[in-house]
mmCIF file of the N, C-alpha and C atoms, coordinates in Angstrom:
data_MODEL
# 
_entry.id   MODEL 
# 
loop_
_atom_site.group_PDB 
_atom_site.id 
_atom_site.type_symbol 
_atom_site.label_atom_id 
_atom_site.label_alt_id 
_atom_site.label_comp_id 
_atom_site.label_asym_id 
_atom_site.label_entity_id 
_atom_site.label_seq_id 
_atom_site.pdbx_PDB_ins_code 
_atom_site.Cartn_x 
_atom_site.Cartn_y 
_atom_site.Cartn_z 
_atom_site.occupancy 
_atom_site.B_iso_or_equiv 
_atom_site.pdbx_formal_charge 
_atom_site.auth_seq_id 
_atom_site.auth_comp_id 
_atom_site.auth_asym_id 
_atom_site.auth_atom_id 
_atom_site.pdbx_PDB_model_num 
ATOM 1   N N  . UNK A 1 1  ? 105.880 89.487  118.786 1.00 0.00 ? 1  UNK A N  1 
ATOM 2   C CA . UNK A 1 1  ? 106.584 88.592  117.898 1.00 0.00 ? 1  UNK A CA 1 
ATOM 3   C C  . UNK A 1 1  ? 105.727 88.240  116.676 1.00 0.00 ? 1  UNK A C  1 
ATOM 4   N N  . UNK A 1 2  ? 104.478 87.756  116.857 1.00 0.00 ? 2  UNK A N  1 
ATOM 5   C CA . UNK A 1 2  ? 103.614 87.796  115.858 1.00 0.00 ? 2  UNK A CA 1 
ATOM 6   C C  . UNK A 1 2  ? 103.421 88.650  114.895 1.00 0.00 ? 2  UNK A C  1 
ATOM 7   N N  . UNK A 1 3  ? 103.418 89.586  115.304 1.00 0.00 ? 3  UNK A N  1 
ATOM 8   C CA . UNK A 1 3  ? 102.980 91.037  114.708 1.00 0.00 ? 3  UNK A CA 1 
ATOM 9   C C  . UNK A 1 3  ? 104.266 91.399  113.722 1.00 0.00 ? 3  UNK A C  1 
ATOM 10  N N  . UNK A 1 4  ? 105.375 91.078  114.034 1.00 0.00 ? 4  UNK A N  1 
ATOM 11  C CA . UNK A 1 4  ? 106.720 91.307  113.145 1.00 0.00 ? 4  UNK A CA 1 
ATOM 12  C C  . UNK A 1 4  ? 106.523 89.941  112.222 1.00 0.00 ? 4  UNK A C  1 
ATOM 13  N N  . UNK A 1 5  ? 106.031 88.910  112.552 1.00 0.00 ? 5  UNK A N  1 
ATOM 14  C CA . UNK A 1 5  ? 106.177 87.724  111.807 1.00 0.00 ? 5  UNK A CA 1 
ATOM 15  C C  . UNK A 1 5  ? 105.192 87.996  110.519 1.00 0.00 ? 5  UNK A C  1 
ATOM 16  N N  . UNK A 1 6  ? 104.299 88.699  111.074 1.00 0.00 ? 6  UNK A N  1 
ATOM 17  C CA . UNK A 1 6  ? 103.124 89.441  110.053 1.00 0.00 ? 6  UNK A CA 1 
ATOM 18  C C  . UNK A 1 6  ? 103.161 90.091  108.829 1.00 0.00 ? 6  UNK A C  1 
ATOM 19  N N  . UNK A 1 7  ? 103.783 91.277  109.591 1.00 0.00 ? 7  UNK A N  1 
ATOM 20  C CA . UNK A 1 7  ? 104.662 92.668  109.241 1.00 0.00 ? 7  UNK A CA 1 
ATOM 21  C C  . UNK A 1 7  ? 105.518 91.879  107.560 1.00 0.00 ? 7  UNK A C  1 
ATOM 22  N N  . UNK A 1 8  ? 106.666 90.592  108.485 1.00 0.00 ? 8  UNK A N  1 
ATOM 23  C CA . UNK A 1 8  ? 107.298 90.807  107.407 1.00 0.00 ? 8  UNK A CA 1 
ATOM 24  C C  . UNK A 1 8  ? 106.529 89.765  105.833 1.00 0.00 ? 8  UNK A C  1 
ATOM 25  N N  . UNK A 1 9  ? 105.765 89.192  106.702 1.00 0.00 ? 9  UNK A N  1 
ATOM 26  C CA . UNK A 1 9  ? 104.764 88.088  105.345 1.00 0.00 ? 9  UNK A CA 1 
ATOM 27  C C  . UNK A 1 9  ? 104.190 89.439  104.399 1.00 0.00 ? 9  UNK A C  1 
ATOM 28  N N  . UNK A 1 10 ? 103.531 90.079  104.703 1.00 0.00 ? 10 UNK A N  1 
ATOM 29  C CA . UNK A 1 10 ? 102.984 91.270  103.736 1.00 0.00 ? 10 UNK A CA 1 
ATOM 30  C C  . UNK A 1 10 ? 103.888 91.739  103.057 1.00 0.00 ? 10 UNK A C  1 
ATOM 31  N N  . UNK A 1 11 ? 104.974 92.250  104.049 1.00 0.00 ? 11 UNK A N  1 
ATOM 32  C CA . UNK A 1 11 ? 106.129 92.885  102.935 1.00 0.00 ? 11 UNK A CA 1 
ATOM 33  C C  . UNK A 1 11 ? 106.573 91.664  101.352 1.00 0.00 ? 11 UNK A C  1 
ATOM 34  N N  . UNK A 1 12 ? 107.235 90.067  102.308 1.00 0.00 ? 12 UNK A N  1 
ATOM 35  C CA . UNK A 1 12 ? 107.080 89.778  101.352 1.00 0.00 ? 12 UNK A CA 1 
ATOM 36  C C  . UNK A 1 12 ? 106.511 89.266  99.950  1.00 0.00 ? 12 UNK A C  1 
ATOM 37  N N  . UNK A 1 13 ? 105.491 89.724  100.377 1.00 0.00 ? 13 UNK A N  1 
ATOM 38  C CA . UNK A 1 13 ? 104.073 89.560  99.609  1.00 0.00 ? 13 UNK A CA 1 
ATOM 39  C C  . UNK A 1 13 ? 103.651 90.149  98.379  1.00 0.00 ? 13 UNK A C  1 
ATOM 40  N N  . UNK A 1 14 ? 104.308 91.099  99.299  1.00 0.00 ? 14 UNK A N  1 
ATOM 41  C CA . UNK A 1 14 ? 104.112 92.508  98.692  1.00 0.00 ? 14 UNK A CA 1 
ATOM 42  C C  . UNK A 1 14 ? 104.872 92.898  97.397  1.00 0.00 ? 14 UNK A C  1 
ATOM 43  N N  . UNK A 1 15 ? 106.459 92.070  97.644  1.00 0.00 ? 15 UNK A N  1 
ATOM 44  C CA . UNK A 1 15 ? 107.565 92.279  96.791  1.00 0.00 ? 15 UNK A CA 1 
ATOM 45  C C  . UNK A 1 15 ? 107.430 90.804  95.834  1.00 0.00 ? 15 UNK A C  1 
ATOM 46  N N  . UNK A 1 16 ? 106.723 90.067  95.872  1.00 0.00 ? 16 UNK A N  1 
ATOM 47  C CA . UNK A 1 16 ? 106.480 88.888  95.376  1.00 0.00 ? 16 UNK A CA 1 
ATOM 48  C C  . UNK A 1 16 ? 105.684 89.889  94.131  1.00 0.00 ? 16 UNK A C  1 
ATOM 49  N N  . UNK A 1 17 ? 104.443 90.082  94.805  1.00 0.00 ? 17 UNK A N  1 
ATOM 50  C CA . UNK A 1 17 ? 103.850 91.301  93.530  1.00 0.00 ? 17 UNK A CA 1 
ATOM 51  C C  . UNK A 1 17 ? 104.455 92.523  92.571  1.00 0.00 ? 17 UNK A C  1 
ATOM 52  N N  . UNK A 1 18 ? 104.798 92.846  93.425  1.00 0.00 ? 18 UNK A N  1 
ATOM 53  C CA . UNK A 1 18 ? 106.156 93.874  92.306  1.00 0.00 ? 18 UNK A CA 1 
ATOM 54  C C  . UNK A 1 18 ? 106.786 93.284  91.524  1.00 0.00 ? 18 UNK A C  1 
ATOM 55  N N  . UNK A 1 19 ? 107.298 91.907  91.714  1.00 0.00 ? 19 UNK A N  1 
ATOM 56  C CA . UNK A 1 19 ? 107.974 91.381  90.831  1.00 0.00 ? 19 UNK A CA 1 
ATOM 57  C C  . UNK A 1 19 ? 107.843 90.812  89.698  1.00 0.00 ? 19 UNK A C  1 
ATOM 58  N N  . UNK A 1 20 ? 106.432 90.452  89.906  1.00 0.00 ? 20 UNK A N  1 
ATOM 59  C CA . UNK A 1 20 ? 105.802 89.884  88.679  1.00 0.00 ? 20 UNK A CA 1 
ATOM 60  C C  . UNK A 1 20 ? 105.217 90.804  87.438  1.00 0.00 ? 20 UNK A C  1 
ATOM 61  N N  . UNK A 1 21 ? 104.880 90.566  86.450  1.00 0.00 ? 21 UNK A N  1 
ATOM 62  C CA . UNK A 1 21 ? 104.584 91.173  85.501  1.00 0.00 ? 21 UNK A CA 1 
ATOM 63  C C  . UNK A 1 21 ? 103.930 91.930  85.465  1.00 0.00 ? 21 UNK A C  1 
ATOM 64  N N  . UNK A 1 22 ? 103.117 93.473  85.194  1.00 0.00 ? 22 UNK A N  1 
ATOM 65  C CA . UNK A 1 22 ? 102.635 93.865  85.820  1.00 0.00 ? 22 UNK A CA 1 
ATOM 66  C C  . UNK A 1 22 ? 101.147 93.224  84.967  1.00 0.00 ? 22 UNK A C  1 
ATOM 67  N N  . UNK A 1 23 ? 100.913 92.725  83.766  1.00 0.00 ? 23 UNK A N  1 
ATOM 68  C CA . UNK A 1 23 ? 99.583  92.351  83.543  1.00 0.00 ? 23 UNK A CA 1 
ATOM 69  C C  . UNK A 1 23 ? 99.405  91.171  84.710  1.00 0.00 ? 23 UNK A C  1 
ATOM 70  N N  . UNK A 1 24 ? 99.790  90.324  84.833  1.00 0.00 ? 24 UNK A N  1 
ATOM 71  C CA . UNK A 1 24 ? 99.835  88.862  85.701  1.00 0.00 ? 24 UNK A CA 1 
ATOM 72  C C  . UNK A 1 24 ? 99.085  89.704  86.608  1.00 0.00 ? 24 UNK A C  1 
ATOM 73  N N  . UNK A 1 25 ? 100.259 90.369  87.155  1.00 0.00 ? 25 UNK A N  1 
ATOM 74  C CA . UNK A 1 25 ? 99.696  90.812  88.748  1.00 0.00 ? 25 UNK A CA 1 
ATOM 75  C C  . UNK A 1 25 ? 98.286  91.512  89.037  1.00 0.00 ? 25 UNK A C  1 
ATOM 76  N N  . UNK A 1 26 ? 97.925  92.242  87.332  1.00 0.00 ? 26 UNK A N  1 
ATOM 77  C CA . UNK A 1 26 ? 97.005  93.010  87.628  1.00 0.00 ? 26 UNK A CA 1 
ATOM 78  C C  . UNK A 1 26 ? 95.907  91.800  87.305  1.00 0.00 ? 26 UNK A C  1 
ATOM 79  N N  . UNK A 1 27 ? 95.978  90.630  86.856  1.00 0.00 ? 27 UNK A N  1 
ATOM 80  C CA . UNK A 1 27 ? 94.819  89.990  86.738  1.00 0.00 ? 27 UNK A CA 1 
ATOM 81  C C  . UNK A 1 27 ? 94.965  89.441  88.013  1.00 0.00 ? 27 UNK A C  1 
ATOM 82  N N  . UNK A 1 28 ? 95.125  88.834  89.141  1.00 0.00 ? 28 UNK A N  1 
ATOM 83  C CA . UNK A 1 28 ? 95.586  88.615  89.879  1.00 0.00 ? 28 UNK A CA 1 
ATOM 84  C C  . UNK A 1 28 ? 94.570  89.576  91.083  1.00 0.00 ? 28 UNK A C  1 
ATOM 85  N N  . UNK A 1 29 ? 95.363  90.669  91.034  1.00 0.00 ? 29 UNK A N  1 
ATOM 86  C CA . UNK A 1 29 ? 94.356  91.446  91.983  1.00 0.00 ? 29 UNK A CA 1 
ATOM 87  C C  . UNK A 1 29 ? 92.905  92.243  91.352  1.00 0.00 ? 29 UNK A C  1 
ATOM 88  N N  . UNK A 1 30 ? 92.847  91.698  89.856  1.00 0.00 ? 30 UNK A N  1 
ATOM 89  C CA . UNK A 1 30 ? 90.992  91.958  89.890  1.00 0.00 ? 30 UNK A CA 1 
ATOM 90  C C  . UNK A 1 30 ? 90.333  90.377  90.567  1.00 0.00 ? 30 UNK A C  1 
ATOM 91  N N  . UNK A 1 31 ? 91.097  89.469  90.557  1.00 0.00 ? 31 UNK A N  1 
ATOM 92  C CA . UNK A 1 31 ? 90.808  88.671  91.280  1.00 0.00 ? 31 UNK A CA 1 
ATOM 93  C C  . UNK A 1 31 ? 90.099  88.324  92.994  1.00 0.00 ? 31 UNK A C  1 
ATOM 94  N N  . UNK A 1 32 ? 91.096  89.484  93.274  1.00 0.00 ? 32 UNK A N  1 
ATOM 95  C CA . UNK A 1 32 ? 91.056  89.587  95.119  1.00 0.00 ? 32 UNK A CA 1 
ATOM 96  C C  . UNK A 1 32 ? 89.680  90.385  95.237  1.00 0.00 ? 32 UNK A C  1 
ATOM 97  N N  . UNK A 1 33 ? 89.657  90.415  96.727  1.00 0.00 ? 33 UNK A N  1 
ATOM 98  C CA . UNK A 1 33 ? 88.584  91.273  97.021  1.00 0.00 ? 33 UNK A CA 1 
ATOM 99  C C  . UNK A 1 33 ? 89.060  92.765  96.947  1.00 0.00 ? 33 UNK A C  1 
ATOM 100 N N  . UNK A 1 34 ? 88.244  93.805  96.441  1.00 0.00 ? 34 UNK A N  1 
ATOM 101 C CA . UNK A 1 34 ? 89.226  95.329  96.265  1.00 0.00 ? 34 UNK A CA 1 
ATOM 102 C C  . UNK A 1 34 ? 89.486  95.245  98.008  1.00 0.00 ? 34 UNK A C  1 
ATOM 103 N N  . UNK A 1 35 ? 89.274  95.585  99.086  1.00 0.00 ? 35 UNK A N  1 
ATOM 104 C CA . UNK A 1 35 ? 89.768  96.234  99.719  1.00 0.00 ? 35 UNK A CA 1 
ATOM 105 C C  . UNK A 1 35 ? 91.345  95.094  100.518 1.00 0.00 ? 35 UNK A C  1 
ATOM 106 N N  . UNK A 1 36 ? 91.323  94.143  99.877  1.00 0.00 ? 36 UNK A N  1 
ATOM 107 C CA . UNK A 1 36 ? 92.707  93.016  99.936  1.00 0.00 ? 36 UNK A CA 1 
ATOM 108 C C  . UNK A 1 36 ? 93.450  93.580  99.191  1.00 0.00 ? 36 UNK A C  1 
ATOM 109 N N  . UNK A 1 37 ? 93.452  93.945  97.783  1.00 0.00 ? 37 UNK A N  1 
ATOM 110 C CA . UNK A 1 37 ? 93.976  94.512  96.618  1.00 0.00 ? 37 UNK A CA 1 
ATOM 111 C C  . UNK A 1 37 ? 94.552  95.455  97.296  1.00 0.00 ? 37 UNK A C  1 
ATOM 112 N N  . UNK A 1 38 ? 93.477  96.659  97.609  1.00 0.00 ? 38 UNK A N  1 
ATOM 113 C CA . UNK A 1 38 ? 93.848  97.854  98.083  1.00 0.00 ? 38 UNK A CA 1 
ATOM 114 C C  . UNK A 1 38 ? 95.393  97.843  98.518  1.00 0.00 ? 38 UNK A C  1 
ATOM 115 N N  . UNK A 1 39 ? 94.741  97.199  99.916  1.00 0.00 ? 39 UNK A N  1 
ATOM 116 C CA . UNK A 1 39 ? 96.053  96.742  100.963 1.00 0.00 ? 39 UNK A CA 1 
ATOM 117 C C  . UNK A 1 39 ? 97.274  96.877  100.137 1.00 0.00 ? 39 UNK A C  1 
ATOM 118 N N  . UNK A 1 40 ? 97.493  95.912  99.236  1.00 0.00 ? 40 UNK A N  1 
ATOM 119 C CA . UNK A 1 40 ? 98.917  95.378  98.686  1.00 0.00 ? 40 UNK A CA 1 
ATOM 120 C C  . UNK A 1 40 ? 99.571  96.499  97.887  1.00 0.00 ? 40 UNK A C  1 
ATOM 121 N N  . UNK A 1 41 ? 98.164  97.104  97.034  1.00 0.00 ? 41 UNK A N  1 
ATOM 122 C CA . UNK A 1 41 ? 98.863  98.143  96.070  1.00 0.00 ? 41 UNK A CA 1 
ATOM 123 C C  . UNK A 1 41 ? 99.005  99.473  97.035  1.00 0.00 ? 41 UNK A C  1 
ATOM 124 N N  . UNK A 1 42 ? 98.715  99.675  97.614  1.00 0.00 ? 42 UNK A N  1 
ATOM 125 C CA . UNK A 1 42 ? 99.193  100.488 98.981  1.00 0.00 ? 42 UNK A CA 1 
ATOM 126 C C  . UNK A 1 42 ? 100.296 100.556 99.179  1.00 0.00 ? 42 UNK A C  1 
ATOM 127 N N  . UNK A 1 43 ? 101.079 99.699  99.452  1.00 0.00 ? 43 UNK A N  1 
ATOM 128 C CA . UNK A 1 43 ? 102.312 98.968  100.220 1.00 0.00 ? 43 UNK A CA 1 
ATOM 129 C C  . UNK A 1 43 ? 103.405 98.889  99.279  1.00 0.00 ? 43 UNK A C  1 
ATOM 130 N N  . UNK A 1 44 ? 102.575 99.008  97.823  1.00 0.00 ? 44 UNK A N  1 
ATOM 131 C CA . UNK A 1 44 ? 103.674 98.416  96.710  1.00 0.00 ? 44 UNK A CA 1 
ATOM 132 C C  . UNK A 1 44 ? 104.317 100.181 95.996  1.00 0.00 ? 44 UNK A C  1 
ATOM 133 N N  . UNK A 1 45 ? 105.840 99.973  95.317  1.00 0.00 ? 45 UNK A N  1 
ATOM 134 C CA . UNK A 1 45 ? 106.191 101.484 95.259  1.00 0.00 ? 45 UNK A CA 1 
ATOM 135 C C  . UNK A 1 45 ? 105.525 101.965 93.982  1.00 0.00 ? 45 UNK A C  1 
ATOM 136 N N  . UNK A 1 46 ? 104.911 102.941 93.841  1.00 0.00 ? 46 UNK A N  1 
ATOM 137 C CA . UNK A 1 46 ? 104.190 103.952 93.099  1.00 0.00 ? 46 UNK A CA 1 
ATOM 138 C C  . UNK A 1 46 ? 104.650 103.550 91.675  1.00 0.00 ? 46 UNK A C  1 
ATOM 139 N N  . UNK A 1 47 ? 105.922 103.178 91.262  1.00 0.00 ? 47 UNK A N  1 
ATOM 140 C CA . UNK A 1 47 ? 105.656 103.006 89.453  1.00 0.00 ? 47 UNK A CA 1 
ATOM 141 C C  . UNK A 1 47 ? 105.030 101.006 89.256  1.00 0.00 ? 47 UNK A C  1 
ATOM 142 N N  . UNK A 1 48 ? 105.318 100.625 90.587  1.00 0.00 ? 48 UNK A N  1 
ATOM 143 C CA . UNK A 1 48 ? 105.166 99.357  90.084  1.00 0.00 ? 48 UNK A CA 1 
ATOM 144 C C  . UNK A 1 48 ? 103.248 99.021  90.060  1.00 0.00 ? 48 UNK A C  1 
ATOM 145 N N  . UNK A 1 49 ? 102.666 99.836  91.266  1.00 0.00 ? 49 UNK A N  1 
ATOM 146 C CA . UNK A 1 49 ? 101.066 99.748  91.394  1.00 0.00 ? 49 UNK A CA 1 
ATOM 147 C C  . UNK A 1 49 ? 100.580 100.788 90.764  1.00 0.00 ? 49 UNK A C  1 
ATOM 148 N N  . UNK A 1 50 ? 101.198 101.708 89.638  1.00 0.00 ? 50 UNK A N  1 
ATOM 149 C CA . UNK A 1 50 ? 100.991 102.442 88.178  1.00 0.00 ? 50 UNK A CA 1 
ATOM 150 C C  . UNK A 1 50 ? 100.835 101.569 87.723  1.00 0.00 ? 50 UNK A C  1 
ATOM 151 N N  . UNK A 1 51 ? 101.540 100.286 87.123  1.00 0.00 ? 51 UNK A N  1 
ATOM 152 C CA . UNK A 1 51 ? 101.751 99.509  86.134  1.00 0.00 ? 51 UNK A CA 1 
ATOM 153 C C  . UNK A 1 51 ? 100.414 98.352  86.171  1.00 0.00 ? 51 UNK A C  1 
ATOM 154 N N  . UNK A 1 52 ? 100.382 98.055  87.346  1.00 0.00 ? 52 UNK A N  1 
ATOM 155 C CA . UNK A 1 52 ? 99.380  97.199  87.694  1.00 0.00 ? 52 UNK A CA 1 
ATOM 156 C C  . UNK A 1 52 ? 98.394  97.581  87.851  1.00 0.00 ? 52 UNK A C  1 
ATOM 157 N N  . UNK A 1 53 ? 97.730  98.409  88.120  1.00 0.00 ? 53 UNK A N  1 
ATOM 158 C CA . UNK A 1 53 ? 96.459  99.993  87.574  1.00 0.00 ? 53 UNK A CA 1 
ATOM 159 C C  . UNK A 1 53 ? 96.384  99.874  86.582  1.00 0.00 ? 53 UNK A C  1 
ATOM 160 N N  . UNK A 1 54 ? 97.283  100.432 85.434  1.00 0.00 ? 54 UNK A N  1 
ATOM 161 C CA . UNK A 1 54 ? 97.229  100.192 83.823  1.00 0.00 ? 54 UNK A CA 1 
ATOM 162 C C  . UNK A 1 54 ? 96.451  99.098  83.281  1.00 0.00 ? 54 UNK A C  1 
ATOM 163 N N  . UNK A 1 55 ? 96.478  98.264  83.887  1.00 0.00 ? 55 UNK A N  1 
ATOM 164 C CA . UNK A 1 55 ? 96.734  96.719  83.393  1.00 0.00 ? 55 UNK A CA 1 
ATOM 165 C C  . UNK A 1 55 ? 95.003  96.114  83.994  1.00 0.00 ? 55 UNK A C  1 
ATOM 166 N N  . UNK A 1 56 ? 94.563  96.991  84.899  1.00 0.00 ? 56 UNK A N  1 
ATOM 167 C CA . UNK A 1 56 ? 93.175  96.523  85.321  1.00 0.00 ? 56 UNK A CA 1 
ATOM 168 C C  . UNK A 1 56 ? 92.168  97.028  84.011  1.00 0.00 ? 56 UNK A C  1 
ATOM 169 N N  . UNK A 1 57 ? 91.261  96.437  84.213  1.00 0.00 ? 57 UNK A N  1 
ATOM 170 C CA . UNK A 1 57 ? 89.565  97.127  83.634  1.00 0.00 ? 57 UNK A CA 1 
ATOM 171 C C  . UNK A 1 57 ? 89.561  98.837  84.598  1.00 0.00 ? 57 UNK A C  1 
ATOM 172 N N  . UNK A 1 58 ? 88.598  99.588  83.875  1.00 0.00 ? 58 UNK A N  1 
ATOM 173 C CA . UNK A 1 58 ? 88.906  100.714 84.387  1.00 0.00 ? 58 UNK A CA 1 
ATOM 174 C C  . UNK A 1 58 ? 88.351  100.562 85.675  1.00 0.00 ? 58 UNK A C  1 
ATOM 175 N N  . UNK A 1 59 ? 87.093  100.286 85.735  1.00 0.00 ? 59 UNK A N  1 
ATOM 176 C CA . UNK A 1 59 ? 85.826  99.690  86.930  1.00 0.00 ? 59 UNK A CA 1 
ATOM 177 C C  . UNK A 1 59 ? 86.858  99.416  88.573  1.00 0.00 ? 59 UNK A C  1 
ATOM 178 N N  . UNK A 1 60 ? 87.450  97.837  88.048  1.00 0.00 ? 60 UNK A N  1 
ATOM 179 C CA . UNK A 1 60 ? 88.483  97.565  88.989  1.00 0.00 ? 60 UNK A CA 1 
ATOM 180 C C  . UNK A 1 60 ? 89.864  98.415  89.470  1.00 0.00 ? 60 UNK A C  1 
ATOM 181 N N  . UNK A 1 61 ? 90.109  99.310  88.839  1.00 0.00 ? 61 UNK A N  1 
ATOM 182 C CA . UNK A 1 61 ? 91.210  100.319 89.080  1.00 0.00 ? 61 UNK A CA 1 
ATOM 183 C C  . UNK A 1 61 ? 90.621  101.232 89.519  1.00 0.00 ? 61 UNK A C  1 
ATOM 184 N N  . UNK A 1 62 ? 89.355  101.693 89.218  1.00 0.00 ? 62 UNK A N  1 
ATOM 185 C CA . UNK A 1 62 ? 88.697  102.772 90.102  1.00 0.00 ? 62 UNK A CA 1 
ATOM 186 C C  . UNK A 1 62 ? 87.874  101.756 91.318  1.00 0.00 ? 62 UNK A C  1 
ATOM 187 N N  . UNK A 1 63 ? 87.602  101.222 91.385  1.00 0.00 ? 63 UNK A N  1 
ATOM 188 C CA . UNK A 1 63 ? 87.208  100.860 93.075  1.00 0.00 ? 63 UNK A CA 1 
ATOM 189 C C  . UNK A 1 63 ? 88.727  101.005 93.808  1.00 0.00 ? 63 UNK A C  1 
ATOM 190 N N  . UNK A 1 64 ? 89.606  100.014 93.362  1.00 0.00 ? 64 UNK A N  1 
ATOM 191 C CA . UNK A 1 64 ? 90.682  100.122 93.996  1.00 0.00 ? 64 UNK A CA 1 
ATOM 192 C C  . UNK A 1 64 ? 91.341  101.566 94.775  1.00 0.00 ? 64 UNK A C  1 
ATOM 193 N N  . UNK A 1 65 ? 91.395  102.358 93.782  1.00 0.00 ? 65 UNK A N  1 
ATOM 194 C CA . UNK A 1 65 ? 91.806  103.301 93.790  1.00 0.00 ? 65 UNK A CA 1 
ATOM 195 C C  . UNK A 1 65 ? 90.958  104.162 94.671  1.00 0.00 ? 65 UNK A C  1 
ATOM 196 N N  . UNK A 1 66 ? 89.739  103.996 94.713  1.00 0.00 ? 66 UNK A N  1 
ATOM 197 C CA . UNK A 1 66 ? 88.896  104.671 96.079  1.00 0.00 ? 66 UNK A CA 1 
ATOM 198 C C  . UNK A 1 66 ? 89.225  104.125 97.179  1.00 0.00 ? 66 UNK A C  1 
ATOM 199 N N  . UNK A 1 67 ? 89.242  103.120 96.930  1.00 0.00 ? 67 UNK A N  1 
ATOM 200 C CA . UNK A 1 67 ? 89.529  102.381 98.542  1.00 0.00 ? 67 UNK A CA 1 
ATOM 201 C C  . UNK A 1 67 ? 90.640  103.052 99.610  1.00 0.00 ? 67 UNK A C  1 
ATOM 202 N N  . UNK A 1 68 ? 91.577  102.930 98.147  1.00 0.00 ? 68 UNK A N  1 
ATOM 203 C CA . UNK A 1 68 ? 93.012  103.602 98.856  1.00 0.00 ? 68 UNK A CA 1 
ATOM 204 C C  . UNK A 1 68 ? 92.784  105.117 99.254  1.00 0.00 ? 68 UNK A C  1 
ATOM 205 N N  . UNK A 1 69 ? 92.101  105.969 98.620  1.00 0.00 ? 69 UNK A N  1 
ATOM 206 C CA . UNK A 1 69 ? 92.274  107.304 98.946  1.00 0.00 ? 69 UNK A CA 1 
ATOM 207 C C  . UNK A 1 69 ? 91.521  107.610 100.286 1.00 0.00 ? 69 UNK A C  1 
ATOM 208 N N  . UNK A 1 70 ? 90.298  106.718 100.258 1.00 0.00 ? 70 UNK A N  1 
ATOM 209 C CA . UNK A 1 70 ? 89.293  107.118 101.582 1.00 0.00 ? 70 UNK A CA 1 
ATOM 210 C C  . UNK A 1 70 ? 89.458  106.066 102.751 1.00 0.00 ? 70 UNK A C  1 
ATOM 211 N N  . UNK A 1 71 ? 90.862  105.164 102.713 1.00 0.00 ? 71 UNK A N  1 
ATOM 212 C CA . UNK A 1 71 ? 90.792  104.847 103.739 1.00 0.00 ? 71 UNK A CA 1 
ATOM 213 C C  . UNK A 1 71 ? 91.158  105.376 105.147 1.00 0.00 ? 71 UNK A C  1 
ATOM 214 N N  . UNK A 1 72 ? 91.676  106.686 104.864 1.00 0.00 ? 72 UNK A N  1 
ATOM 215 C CA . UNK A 1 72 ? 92.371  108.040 106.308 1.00 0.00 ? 72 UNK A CA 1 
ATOM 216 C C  . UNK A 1 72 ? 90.970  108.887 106.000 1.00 0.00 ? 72 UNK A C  1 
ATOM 217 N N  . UNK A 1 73 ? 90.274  108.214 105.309 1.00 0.00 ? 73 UNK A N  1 
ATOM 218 C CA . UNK A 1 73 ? 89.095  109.830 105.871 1.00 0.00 ? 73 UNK A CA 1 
ATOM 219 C C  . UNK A 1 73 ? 88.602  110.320 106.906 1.00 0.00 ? 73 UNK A C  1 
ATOM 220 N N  . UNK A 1 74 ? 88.218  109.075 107.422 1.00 0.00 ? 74 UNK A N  1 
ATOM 221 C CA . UNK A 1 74 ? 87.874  109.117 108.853 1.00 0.00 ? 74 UNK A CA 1 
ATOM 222 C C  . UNK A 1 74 ? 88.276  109.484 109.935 1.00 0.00 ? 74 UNK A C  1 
ATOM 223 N N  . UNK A 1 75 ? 89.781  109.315 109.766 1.00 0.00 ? 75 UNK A N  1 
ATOM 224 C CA . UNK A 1 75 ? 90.997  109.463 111.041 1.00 0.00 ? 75 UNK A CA 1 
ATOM 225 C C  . UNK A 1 75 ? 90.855  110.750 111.609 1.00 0.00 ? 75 UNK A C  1 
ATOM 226 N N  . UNK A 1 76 ? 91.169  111.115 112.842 1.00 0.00 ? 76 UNK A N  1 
ATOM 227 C CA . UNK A 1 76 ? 90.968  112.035 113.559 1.00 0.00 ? 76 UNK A CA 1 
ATOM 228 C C  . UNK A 1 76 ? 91.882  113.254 113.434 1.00 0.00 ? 76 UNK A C  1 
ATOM 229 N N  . UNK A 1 77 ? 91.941  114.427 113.168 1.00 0.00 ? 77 UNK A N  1 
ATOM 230 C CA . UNK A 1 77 ? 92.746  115.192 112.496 1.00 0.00 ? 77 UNK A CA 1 
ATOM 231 C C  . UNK A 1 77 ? 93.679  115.871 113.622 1.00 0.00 ? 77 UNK A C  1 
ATOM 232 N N  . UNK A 1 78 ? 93.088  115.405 115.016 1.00 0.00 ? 78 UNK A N  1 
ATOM 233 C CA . UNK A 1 78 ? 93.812  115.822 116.399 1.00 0.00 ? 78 UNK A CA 1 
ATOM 234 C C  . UNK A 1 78 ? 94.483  114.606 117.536 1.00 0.00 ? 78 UNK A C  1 
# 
């Protein structure tokens, strides 16, 4: 039960961020810690965490953006 109560706080979290502007949002998550950021722009659909990428320092859009790519590196391929 928790775990759905969870589930759906992120989602709407998530869509709280999409909705907003995308500079706002992107100051916003140079704010967070990157791998919190990560999380959200993860979750969020591809033109809206484009927009909010755009909108970072390059620095903060490239950590971010590592975070997200190497977080399955590890995962077991079997």
């Amino acid at each position: 039960m928790s775990d759905g109560a969870a589930e759906e706080d992120l989602a709407r979290l998530t869509a709280v961020y999409e909705a907003m502007k995308p500079a706002e949002a992107a100051a916003l998550f140079v704010a967070m810690p990157v791998e919190f950021a990560a999380g959200f722009l993860g979750r969020m659909r591809t033109e809206s965490a484009a927009l909010v990428l755009a909108g970072m320092p390059p620095e903060n859009a490239f950590a971010i953006s590592a975070t997200i790519a190497g977080r399955n590196a590890l995962a077991p391929t079997e």
